[in-house]
N, C-alpha and C positions, 0 to 999 in steps of 0.2 A: 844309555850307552849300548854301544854294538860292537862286533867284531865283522871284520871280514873275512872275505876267502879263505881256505884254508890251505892253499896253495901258497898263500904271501904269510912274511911275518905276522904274526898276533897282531892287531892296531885294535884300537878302540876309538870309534868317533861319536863326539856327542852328538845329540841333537840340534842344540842349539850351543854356539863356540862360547867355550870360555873365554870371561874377558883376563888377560895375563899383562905384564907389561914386557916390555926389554929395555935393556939398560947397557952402554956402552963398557967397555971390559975395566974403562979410566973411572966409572960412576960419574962423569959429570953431565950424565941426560940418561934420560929413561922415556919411554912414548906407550903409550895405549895400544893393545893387538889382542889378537885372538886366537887362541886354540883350537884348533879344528878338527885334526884328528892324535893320536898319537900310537908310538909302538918302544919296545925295549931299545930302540935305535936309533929314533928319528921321531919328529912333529912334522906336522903343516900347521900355518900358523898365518894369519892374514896381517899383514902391516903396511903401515903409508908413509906419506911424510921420510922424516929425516931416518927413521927406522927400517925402511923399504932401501937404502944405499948401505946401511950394517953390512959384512962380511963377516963378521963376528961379535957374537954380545951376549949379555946374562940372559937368559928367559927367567922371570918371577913369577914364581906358579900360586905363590898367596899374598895378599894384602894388607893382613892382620898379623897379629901375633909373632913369631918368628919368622921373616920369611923361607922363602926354600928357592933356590936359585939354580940354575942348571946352565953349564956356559955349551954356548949353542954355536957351530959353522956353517955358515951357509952355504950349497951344494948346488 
């Protein structure tokens, strides 16, 4: 992981994108995507399909054990 500029908020982008999922605000669909970079404010995040038309939904940041969910707008 890395940070950028020091001019911009703190971000941290990985190397290679975590895979995360998102899930509709209703939970009755969830799709496969990627984390790309993140900061205290905002992600980028790669998604397709039925998830790329989202304007609002869960981001799933783990797949095990509890997960941890973050409700996400899209901008």
């Amino acid at each position: 992981m890395r940070t950028n500029d020091q001019n911009e908020a703190p971000r941290v982008k990985f190397e290679r994108p975590l895979e995360v999922r998102v899930m509709t605000i209703d939970g009755t669909w969830s799709g496969e995507s990627f984390l790309i970079d993140v900061s205290d404010t905002d992600a980028q995040i790669a998604v397709t399909g039925h998830a790329a038309a989202l304007t609002e939904f869960f981001l799933m940041l783990t797949s095990f054990g509890n997960p941890v969910f973050r409700r996400c707008k899209r901008e």
